[in-house]
C-alpha positions in Angstrom: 47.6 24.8 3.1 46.1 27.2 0.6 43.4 29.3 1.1 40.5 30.8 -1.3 38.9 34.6 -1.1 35.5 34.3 -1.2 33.0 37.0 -1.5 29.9 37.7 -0.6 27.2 40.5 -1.4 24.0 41.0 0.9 20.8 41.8 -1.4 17.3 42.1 0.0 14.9 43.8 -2.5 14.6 47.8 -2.3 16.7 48.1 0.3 20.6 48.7 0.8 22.2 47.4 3.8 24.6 50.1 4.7 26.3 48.5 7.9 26.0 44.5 9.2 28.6 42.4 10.6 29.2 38.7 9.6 31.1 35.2 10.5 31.5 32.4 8.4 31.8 28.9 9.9 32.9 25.1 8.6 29.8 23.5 9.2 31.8 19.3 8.8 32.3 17.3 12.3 36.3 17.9 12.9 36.6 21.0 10.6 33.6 22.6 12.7 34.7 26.5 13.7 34.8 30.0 13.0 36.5 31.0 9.9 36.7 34.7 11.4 35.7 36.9 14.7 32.2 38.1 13.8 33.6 40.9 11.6 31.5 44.5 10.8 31.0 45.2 6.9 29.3 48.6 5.1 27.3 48.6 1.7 26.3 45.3 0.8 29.5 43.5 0.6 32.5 41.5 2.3 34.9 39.2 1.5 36.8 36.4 4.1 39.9 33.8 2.9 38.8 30.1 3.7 41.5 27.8 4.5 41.1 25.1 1.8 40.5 22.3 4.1 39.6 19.0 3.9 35.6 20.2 4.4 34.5 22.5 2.3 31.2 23.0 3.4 30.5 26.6 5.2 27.8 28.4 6.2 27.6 32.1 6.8 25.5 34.4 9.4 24.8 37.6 8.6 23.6 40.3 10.9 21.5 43.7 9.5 22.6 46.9 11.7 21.6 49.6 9.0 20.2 50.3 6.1 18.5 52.6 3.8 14.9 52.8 2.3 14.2 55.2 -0.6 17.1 57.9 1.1 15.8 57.2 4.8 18.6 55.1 7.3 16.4 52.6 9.7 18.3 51.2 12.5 17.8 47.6 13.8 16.7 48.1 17.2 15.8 45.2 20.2 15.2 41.7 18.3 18.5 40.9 16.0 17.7 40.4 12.6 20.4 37.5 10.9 20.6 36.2 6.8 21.9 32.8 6.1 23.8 31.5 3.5 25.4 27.8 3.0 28.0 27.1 0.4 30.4 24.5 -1.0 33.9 26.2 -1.6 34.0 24.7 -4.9 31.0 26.9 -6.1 32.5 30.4 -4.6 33.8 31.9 -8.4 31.0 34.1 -8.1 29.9 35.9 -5.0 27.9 34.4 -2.4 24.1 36.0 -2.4 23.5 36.1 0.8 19.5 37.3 1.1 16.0 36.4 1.9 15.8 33.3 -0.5 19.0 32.4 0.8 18.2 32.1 4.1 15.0 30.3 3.6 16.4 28.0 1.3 19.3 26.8 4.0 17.3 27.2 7.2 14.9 24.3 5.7 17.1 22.2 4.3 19.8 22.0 6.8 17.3 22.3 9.6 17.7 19.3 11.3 21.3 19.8 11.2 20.9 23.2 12.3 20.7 25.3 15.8 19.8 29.4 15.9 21.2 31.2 19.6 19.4 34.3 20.6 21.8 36.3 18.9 21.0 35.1 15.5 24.0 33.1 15.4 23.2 30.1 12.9 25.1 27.3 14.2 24.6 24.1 12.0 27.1 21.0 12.4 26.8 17.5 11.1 28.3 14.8 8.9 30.1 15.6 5.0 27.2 13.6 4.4 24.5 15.3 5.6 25.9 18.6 4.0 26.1 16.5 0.7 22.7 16.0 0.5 21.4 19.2 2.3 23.1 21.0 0.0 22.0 19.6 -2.8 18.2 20.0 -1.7 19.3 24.4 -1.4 20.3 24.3 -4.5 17.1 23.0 -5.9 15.2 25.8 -4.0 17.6 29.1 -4.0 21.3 28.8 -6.7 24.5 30.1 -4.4 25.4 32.5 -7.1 21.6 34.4 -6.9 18.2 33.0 -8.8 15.9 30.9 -7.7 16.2 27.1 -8.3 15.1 25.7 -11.7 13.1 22.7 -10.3 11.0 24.7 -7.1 9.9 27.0 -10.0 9.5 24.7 -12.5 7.0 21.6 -13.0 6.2 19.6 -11.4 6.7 21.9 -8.7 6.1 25.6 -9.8 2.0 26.4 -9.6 1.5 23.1 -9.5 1.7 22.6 -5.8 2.4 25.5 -3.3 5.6 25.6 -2.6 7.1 28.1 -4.8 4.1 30.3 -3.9 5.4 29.5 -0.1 9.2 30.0 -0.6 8.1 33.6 -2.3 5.3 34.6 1.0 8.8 33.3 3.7 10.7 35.9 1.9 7.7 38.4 2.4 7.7 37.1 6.3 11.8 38.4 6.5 11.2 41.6 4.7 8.4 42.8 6.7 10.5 41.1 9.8 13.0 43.8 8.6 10.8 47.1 7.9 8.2 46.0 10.5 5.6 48.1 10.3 2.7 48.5 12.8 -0.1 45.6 11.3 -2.5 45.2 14.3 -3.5 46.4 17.5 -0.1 48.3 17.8 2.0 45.2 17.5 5.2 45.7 15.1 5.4 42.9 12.4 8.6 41.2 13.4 7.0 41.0 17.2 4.1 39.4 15.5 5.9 37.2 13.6 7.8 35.9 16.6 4.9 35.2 19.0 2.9 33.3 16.2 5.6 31.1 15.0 5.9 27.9 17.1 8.1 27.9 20.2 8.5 25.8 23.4 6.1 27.2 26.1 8.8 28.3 28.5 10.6 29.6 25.7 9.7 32.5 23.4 11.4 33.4 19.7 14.4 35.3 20.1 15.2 35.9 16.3 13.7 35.8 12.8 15.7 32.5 12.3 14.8 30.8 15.1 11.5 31.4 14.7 12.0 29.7 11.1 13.3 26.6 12.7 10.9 26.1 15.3 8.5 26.9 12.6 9.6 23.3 10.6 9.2 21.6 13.8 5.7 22.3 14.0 4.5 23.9 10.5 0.8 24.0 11.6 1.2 25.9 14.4 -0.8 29.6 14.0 -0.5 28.4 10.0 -3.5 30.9 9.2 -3.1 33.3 11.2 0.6 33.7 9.8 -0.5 33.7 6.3 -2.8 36.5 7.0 -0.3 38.6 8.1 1.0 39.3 4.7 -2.6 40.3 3.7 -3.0 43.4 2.2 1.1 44.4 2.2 2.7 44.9 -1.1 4.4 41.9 -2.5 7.9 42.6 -2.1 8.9 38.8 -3.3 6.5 38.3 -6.1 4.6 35.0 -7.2 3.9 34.3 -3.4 0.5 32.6 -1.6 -1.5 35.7 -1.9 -1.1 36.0 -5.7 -1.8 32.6 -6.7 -4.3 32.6 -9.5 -7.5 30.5 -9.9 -8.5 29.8 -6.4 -10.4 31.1 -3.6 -8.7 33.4 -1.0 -9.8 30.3 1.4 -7.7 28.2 -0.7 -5.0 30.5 -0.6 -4.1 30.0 3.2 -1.8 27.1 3.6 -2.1 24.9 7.1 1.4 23.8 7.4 4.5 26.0 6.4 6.4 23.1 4.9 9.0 23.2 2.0 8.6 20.5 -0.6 10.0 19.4 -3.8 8.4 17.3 -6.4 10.2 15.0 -8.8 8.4 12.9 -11.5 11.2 11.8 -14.3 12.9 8.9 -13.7 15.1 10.4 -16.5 13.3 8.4 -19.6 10.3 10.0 -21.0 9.1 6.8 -22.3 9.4 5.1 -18.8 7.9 7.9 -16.5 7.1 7.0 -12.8 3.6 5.2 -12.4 3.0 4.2 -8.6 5.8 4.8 -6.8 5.1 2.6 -3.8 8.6 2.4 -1.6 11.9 4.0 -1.5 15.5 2.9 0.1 18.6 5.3 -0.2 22.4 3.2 -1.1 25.9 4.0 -0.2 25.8 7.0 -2.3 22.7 8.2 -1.1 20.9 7.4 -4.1 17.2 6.7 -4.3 16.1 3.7 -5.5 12.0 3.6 -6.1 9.9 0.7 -6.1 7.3 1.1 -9.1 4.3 -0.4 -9.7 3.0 0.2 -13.1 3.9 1.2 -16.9 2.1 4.8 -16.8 -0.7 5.3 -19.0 -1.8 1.3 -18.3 -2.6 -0.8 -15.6 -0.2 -3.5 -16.2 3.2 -4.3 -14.6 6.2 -2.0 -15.2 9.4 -3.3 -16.1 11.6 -0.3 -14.7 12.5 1.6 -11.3 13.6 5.3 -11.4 16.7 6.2 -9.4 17.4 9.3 -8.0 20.2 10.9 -7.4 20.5 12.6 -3.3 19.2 16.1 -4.5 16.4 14.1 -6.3 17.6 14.4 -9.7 17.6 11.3 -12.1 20.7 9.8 -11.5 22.7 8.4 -14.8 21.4 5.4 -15.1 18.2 5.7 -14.3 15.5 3.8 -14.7 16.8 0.4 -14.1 15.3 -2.1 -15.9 16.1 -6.3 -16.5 16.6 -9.0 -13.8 12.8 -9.8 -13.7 11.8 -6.4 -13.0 8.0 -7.0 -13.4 5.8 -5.7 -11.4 7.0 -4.4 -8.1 4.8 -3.5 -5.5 5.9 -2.2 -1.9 9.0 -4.5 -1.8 12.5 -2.7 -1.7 15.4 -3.4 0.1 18.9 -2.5 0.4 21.7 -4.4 2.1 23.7 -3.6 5.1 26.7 -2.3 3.1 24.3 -0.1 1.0 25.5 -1.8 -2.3 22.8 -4.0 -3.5 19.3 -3.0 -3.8 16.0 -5.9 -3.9 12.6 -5.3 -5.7 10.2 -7.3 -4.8 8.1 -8.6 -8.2 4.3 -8.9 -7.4 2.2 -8.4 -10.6 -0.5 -6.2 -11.6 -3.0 -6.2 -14.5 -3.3 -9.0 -17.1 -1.8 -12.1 -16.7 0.8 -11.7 -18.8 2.0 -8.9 -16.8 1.8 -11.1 -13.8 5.4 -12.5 -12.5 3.9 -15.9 -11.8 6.0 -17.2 -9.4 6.4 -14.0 -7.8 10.6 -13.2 -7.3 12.8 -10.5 -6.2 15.1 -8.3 -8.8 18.6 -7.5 -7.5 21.0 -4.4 -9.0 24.3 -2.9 -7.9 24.1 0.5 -7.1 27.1 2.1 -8.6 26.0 1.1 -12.3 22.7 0.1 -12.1 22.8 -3.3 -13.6 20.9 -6.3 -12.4 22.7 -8.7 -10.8 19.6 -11.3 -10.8 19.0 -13.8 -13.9 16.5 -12.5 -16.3 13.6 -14.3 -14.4 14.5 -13.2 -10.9 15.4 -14.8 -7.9 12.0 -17.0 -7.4 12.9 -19.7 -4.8 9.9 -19.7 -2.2 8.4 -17.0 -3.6 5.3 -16.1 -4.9 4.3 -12.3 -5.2 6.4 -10.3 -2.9 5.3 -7.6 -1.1 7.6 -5.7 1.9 10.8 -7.0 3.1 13.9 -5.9 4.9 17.2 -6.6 6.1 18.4 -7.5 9.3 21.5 -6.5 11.0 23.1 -10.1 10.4 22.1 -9.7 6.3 19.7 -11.8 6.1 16.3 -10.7 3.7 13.1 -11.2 5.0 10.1 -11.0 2.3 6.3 -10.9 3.1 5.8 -13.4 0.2 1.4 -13.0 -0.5 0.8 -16.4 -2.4 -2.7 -15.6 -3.2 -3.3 -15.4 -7.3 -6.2 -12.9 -6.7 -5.8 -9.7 -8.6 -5.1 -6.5 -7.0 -6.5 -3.2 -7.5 -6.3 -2.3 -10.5 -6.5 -5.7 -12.2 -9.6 -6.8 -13.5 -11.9 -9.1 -11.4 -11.0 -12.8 -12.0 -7.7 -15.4 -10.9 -4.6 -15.4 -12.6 -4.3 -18.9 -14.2 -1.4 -19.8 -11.7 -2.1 -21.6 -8.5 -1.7 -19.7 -5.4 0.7 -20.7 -2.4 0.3 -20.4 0.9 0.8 -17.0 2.5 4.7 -17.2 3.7 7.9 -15.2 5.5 10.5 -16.2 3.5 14.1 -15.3 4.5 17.4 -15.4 2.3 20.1 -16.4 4.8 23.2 -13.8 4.1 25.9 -15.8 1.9 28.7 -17.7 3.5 31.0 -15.4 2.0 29.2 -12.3 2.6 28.4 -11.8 -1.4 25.3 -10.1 -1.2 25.2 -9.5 -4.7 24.3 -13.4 -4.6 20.9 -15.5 -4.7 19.8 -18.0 -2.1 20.5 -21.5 -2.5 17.8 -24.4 -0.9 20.0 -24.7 2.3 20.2 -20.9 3.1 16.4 -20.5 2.4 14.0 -20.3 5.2 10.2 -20.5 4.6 7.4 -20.6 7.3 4.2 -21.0 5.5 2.0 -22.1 8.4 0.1 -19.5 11.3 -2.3 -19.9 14.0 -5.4 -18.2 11.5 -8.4 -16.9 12.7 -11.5 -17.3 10.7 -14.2 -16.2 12.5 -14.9 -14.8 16.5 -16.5 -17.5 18.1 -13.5 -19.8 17.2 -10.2 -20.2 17.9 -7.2 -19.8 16.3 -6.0 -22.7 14.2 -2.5 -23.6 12.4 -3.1 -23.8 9.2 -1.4 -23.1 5.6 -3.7 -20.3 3.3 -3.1 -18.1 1.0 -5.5 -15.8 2.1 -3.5 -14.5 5.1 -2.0 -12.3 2.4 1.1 -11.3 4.4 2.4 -7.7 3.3 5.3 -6.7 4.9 7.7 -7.6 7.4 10.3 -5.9 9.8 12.8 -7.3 11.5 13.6 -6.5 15.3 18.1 -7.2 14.4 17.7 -10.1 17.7 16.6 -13.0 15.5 13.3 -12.4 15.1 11.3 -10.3 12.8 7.2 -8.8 12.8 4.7 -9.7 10.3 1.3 -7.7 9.2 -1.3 -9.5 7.4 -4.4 -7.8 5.1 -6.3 -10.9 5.6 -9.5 -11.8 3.7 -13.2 -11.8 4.1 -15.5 -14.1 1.5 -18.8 -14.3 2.7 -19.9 -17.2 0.5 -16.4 -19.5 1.4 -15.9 -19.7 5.2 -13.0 -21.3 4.7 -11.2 -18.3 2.8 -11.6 -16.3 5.7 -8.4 -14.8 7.7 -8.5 -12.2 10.4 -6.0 -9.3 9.7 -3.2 -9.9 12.4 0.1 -9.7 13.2 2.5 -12.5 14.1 6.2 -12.5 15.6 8.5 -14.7 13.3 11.8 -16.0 15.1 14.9 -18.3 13.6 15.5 -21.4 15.8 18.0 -23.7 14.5 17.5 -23.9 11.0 14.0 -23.0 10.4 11.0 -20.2 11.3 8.8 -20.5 14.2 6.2 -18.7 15.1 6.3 -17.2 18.8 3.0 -14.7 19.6 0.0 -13.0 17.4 -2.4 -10.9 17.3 -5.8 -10.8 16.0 -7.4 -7.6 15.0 -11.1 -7.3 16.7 -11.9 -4.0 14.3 -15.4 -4.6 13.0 -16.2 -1.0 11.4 -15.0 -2.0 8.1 -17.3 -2.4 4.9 -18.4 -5.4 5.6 -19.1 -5.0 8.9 -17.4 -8.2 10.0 -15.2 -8.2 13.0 -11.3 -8.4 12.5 -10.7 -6.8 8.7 -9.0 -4.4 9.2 -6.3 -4.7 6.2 -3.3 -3.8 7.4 -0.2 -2.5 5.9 3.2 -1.2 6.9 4.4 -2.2 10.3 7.1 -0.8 12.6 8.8 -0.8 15.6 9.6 2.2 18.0 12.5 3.4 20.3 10.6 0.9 22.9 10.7 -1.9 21.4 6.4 -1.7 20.4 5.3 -1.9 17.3 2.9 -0.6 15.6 0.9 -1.2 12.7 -1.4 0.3 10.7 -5.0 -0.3 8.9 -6.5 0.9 5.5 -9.7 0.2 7.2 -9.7 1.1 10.1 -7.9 4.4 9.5 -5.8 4.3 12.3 -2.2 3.3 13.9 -2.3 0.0 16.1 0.6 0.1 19.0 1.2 -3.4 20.2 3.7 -5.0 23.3 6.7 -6.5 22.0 5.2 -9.6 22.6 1.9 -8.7 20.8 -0.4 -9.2 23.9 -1.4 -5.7 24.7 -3.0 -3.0 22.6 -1.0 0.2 24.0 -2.7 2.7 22.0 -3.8 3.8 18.7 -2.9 7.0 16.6 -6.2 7.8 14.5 -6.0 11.6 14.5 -5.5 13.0 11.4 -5.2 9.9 9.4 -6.9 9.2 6.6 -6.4 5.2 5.4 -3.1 4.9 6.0 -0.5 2.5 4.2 3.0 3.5 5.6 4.6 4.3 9.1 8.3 5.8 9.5 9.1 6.6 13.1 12.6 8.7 13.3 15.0 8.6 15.5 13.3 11.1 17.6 10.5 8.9 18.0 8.5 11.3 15.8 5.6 9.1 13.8 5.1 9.3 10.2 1.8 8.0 8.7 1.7 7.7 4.8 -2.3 8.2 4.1 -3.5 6.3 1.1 -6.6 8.5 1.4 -11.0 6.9 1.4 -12.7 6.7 -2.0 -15.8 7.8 -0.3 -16.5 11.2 -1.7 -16.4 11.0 -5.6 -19.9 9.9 -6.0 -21.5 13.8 -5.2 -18.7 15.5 -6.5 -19.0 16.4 -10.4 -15.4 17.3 -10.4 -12.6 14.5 -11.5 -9.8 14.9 -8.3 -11.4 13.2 -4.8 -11.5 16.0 -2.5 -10.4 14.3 0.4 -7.3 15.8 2.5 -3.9 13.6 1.4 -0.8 13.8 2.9 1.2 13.0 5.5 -0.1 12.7 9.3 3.2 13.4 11.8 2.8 13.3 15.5 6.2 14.5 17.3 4.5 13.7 21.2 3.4 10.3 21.0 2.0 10.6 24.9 -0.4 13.2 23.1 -1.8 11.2 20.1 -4.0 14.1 19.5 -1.2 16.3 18.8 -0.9 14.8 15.4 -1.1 17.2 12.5 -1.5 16.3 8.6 1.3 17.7 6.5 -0.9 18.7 3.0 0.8 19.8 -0.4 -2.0 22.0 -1.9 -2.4 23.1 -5.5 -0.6 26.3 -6.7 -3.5 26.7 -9.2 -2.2 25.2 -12.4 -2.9 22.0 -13.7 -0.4 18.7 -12.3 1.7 17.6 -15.3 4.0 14.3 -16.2 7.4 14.6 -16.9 6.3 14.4 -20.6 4.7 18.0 -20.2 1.0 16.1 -20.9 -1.7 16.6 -18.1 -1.5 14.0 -15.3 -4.8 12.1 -17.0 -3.0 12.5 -20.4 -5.4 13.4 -22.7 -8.0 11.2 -22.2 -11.9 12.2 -21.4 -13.5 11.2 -18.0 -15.1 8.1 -18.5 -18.9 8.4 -18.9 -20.8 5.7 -16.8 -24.2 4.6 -17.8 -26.3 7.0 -16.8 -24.2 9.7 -15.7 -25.2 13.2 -15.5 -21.7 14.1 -16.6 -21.0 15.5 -19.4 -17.7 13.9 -21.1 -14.6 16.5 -20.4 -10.9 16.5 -20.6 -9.8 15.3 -17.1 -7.9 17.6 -15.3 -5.8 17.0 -12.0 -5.3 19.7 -9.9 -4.0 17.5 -6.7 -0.3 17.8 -6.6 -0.1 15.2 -3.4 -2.0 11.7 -4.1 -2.5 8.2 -2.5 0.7 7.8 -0.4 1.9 4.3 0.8 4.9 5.2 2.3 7.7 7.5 3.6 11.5 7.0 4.0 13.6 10.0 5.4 17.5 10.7 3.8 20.6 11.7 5.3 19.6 15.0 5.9 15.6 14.9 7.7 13.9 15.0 4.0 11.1 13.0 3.9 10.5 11.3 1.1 6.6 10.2 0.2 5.5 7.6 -2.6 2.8 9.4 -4.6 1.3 6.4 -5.6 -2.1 6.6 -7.1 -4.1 9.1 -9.0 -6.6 10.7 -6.8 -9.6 9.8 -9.0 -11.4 6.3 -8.1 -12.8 6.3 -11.4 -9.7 6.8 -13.5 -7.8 3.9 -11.0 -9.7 1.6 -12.1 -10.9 2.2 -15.8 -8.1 4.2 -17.0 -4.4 4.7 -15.8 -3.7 3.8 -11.8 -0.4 5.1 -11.5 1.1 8.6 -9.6 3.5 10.5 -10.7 6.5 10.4 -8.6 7.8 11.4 -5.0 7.0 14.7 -3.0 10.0 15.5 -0.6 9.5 17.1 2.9 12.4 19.1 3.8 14.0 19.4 7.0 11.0 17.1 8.5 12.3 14.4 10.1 15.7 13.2 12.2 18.4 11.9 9.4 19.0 8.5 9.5 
């Protein structure tokens, strides 16, 4: 077996470390280890030989003894101070930079994969394929050869949201960890830094790097009071929080210390991301968008970016053809990972409306459509969510109404609408699920118990007005529905109470077993039971929850849907989307109120968006919002032109606004969902613009994804 030198140098601004000790480990299930007995080093470098194994991933931890300040020797005394650094053996011709940025950049993105002892001992073990795409992510923050990552300092990331400012102030947190000077009330720095950064009650932070990790699982914990900290000390690591320019010190100070990247090509500059609404990740761990809108209209688009694991545009990207029109929150990929379904739903003018409504199929290796030009359109008509189940079989919350959506013009499509329907593609015979449905493998249940009104019953009819959205399977034969439902004060009959049904396949054909009927009756028309719900979900129990644009909450239902368990409405703020990890930790994707443009003479709503995560659900009020501030500088497209091109704010009849350039300095937008990789990222659809007015007279769409590092459980 051959082996490979590799070498490393330790660099931390201003300062030469003049003794340390190190140990590098394999970091892949079955090649996990210590290359080397932690091993002592002097002046800034080492080297170790690698067995060229069948993993190559490694990481190594590096302890500080000594080292020298303008002539002076400090010695590390009480807490241990360790450096990280991951790296792929392939990428070892130059040395390994093993540093402040280096450290940050790995803890976050291999966090979830990752375990810190007292000692400083960085112990991180998983899958080749959680390295894969962990890796990747470092690399975009902090290069394994030195320099700082092109797309963290670049747009759309750069000034235009804080992270780069953040990466820069976690690198002033370890060097001040490292000098530690005395900052208040006779307490050193590192001390400091220790207590405030999150830890388990029984439990306090041992290490700098431990505190980092614990600091991801809880990112809001003593978010202020850390940032302050750094106030008034030289900035060692320049461009960080405290520097950033055209904001208020108030603005500066972040509430969560969470790592994000933002990507907004989907590798065409004539096809740029407009309302990304839903993401699923294939057998090579790409990620394949759903996307509303052809930017700088409000009418369909014909194309889906696809990104490669470390959120690049991947080769053949966007995907376009096999009826791609349209596509709303529908995506969906197969069992095997190999084929991946858009659901076509239509926005603007009619001739940007798929009609029928169908699903658009492509193979992931290559990209191209395996669908006929139109689609796959049997029983469909204007898909929204679907999903597979464990046996492959594709259910599809098929809408039927012929109403427009948001953005579209008031008025009816010319087509006639269909009854609000689950529709399920049985998986083929032969297990081709590259293949479309024939009549005998298609199941359809168009017909629900619908409430109308309070004081009546539930009846079993077929409407349209149901407006079913999505649809989850429970993998035991059965699947849960969620329905926006419909209020029309002048046509009794068009009324349908938001609920939620449970679908199950006897024999051949869809039944309906239990429902529920929302009661909410603070919505803005003040009508019991609209409370427009969106994504649904089901939990490590077995419950499942739900949640409202209206209502601005969570609903947790019985399996059965006869009990209302709970609600999470803390920190949410109209949410679309719910992910709940493997760790039962709840992800709420907040499309954000339109309430607050009307007294606001700036363009951007001011209203908080983000992401609302509750890790204890016992403790629903535990539930913090996860925010991606500005940096200061303007959001741009992948195009380099401002987010609102360069188009003047609409001037409404009588309007005390003067006309300006429109300017977008919201970085994070309307969410409608999140979806977490293979390595905790989570991924969030930045789906509208955060101006009511341009949504509807201008251009509706966002600009791409913003990815949460190390936030979640991988799947």
């Amino acid at each position: 077996m051959s082996t490979r030198t590799v070498q490393f140098s330790v660099e931390v601004k201003n300062i030469t470390i003049t003794s340390g000790s190190f140990q590098v480990f394999g970091i892949v299930e079955n090649f996990i280890g210590a290359v080397n007995e932690k091993t002592p080093f002097e002046n800034n470098t080492f080297s170790v030989e690698v067995k060229n194994a069948e993993s190559e991933y490694y990481a190594v931890t590096v302890w500080v003894h000594e080292y020298i300040i303008e002539n002076t020797l400090y010695k590390i005394e009480g807490e241990p101070l360790s450096l990280l650094a991951t790296f792929y053996l392939p990428d070892t011709l130059d040395p390994v930079i093993v540093n402040p940025e280096s450290s940050i950049a790995s803890i976050y993105t291999f966090a979830r994969m990752t375990k810190v002892d007292d000692n400083g001992t960085v112990r991180i073990s998983g899958t080749e394929r959680n390295m894969k795409i962990a890796y990747g992510m470092k690399k975009n923050l902090y290069k394994t050869e030195g320099a700082i990552g092109d797309m963290i300092s670049t747009s759309p990331n750069g000034f235009e949201t804080n992270s780069y400012p953040m990466f820069n102030s976690l690198c002033n947190l370890y060097y001040y960890s490292l000098t530690n000077p005395i900052i208040s009330k006779g307490k050193p720095f590192y001390r400091q830094f220790l207590d405030y950064a999150w830890h388990e009650p029984s439990e306090s932070n041992k290490n700098f790097l431990q505190a980092m990790r614990n600091l991801i699982y809880d990112p809001c914990h003593n978010a202020d009071h850390i940032y302050q900290m750094l106030f008034g000390l030289e900035e060692m690591y320049s461009n960080s929080l405290v520097s950033m320019k055209n904001m208020t010190e108030d603005q500066k100070i972040p509430n969560n210390w969470t790592l994000t990247l933002k990507s907004n090509s989907s590798g065409a500059k004539n096809f740029l991301p407009s309302g990304a609404a839903f993401v699923v990740f294939d057998a090579d761990d790409n990620a394949w968008i759903a996307n509303n809108f052809r930017a700088g209209s409000p009418d369909s688009g014909t194309h889906c970016p696809v990104y490669k694991y470390d959120a690049t545009p991947a080769d053949f990207s966007p995907v376009q053809g096999g009826g791609l029109l349209g596509v709303a929150f529908g995506a969906a990929v197969s069992p095997d990972k190999k084929y991946i379904s858009f659901g076509n739903f239509g926005w603007g003018s009619e001739y940007n409306n798929p009609q029928e409504g169908s699903i658009s199929r492509f193979y992931y290796k290559d990209g191209k459509p395996v669908s006929p030009s139109n689609g796959f359109t049997l029983g469909l008509s204007r898909v929204q969510g679907m999903e597979y189940d464990n046996q492959g079989n594709l259910w599809m919350a098929s809408v039927g109404c012929q109403e427009p959506f948001a953005p579209a013009n008031p008025g009816v499509y010319p087509f006639e609408s269909e009854p609000s329907a689950v529709v399920v593609y049985l998986k083929p015979e032969d297990g081709d699920f590259g293949k479309g449905p024939t009549e005998g493998s298609t199941l359809i249940c168009n017909e629900f118990p619908v409430k109308r009104s309070p004081d009546l019953p539930p009846l079993p009819i077929q409407t349209p007005y149901l407006k079913i959205f999505d649809v989850i399977p429970d993998h035991k034969g059965s699947a849960y529905v969620s329905c926006i439902g419909n209020y029309d004060k002048d046509v009794p009959e068009n009324c349908a109470f938001s609920a939620v049904y449970k679908v199950a396949i006897e024999g051949n054909q869809l039944v309906v077993t239990n429902s529920w009927f929302s009661n909410y009756s603070e919505s803005a028309n003040k009508q019991e039971g609209y409370e427009s719900l969106r994504q649904i979900a089901i939990n490590g129990n077995g419950d499942v929850v739900v949640v409202g644009v209206s209502s601005s909450r969570a609903t947790v239902l019985s399996k059965d849907l006869s009990t209302v368990l709970g609600y999470y409405d803390v920190n949410t703020y109209a949410p679309w989307g719910v992910k709940i990890d493997k760790n039962e930790t709840v992800f709420l994707a907040n499309f954000g109120h339109e309430t607050d443009f009307k007294n606001n003479p700036t363009l951007d709503m001011q209203g908080p968006f983000g992401v609302t995560m509750l890790r204890d659900i016992s403790k629903p009020e535990t539930a913090m919002l996860l925010t991606l501030p500005t940096g200061g500088s303007e959001v741009t497209l992948a195009n380099g032109y401002p987010l609102y091109g360069t188009q003047h704010k609409p001037k409404l009849p009588g309007s005390k606004y003067e006309e300006l350039r429109m300017q977008c300095y919201q970085p994070i937008m309307r969410l409608t969902s999140t979806n977490i990789d293979g390595a905790g990222n989570l991924w969030c659809m930045n789906n509208w613009k955060p101006s009511a007015l341009v949504d509807v007279f201008d251009n509706p769409g966002g600009d791409g994804v913003v990815i949460f590092l190390g936030i979640a459980e991988p799947e």
